[in-house]
N, C-alpha and C positions, 0 to 999 in steps of 0.2 A: 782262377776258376773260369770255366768256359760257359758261356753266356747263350741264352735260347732267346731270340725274338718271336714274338708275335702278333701279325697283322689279324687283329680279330682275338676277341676272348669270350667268345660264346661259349657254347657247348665244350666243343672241340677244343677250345685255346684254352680255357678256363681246366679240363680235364689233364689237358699234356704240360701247362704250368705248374697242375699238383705233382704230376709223376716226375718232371726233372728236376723240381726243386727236392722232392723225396731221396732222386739218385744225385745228389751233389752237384747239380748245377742252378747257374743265377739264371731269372727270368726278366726281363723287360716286356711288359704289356701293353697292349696299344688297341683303341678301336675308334671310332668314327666318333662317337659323342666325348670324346677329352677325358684324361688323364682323371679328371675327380670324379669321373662317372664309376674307378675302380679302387678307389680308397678303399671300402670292403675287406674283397678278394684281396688286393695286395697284403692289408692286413691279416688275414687269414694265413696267408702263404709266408708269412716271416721275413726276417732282416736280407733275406736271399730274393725276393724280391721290388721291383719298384714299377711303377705306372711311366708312361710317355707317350709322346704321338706316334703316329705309324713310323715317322721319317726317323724319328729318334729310337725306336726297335730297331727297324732295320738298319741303324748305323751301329746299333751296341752288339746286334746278333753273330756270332760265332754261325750260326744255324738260324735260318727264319722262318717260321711257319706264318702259310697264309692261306686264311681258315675265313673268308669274307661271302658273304652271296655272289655267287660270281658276275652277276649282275655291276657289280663296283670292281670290276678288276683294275680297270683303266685309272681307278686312284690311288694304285698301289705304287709308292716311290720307285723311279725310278734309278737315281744316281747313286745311294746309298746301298743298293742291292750289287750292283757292278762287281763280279768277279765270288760271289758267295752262291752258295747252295739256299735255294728257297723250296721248302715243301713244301707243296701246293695240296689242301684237302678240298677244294671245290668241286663239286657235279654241278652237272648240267639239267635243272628242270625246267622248261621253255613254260610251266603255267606258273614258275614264280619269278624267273630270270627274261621272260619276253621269248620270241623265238629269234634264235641269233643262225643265220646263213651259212655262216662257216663249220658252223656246231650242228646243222641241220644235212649238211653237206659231207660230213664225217670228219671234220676238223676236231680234236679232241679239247677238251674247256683245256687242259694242260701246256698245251701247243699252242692255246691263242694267250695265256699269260707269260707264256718260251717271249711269243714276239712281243710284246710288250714291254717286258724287263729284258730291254736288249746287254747284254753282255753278260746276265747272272746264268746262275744251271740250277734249271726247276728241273725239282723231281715231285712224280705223283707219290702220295703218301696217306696214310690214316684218313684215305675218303671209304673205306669200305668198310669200315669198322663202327659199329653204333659205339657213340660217348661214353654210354653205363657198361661194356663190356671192356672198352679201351681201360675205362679207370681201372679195374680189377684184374686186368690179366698177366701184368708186367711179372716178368717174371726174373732171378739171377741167372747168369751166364751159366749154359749147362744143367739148368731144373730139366726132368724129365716132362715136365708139362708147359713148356714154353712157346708160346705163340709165336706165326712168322707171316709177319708182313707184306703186301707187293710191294716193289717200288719201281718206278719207271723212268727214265731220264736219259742224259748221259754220263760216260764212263766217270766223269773228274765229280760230279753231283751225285749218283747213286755209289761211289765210294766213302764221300761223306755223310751221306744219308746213314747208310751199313752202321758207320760210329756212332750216329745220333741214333738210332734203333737201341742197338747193341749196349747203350746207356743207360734208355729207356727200359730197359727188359726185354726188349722181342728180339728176334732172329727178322733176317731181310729176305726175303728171293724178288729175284731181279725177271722181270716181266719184260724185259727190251726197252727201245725208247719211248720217246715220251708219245708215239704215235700208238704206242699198245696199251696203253691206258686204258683202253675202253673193256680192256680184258676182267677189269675188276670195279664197271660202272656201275651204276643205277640197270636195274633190271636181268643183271649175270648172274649167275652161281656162286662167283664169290662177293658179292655185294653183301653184307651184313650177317645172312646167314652161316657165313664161315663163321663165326664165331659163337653162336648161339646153340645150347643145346639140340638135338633133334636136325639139327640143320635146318630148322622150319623158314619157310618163307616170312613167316610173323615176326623174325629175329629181334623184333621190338618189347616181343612179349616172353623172349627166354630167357631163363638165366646164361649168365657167361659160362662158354667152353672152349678149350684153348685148340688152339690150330695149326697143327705141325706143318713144317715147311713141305713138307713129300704131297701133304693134302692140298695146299694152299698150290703147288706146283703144278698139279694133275687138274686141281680144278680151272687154273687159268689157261691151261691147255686145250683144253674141252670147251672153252668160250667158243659161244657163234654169235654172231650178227643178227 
């Protein structure tokens, strides 16, 4: 059985360890305060999951998500990541992460975790999606209301992304490298409101509505700066 790590179990991690454990895969979770900080949730999530440190996900992970304030990227293992696909769901907000130069400069927060985790392939993923629509929209392969995803990266990482999606319930569309990320940041069109009924800016306050790959394509096309 193929194994999902997770650097961080907040929102985000905590949400995408209910849905893979859901679609038959094990979970390893991990976040800054220790493994007993998740007795809980592990418990909630069944004999398919187990707690660890960050180093110990990303050594068990098949796929690793890294779901941390980006502000701590720098304490994301590096050696155990070597040669695997890491999802990366971090933005960039300079009034809770500090103003960082590279990122103010048009460095994408994705491209400064690229260099960091020298040899892995980050791909951007589930940063555009609010956690309470993420949880509810998974959908099986072929539902006529299945949601589709950006993801950004390179070729060898956004093909294994595709798998981990495609497990998850969603469809992928590939937005380029990891330098087009910004196509579906904080403040775009497809930021959060792609999912949300009404497509309101409020997307916090809508119920979940699923987002086909054709709309999800057209609106990342349409990003400006």
């Amino acid at each position: 059985m193929a194994t999902l790590g997770l650097i961080g179990s907040g929102h985000i991690g905590s949400t995408l360890a209910r849905i893979a454990v859901a679609n038959g895969l094990d979970v390893v979770l991990s976040n800054s305060r220790g493994p007993e900080t998740l007795v809980d949730l592990v418990a909630e999530l069944g004999p398919h999951a187990k707690a660890g440190t960050p180093a110990e996900a990303a050594a068990a992970g098949d796929w690793v998500v890294v779901t941390i304030p980006l502000k701590a990227y720098q304490q994301v293992p590096v050696e155990p990541l070597v040669g695997k696909t890491v999802l990366d769901t971090n933005n960039y907000y300079a009034a809770r992460d500090g103003n960082l130069p590279e990122l103010d400069a048009g460095t994408t927060s994705s491209e400064l975790l690229q260099a960091h985790l020298e040899g892995a392939h980050v791909v951007k993923a589930f940063n555009n999606i609010y956690f309470e629509h993420l949880a509810v929209l998974s959908r099986p392969k072929g539902a006529p209301d299945r949601s589709a995803l950006p993801i950004a990266g390179d070729a060898e990482g956004k093909a294994r992304a595709v798998e981990l999606l495609d497990t998850l319930g969603f469809d992928a569309v590939d937005a380029g490298p990891l330098a087009e990320g910004w196509r579906y940041g904080p403040g775009t069109d497809a930021y959060g409101r792609l999912y949300g009924e009404e497509r309101d800016v409020n997307f916090m306050q809508r119920k979940a509505a699923p987002a086909a790959a054709a709309e999800v394509t057209e609106t990342l096309a349409a990003a400006q700066r």
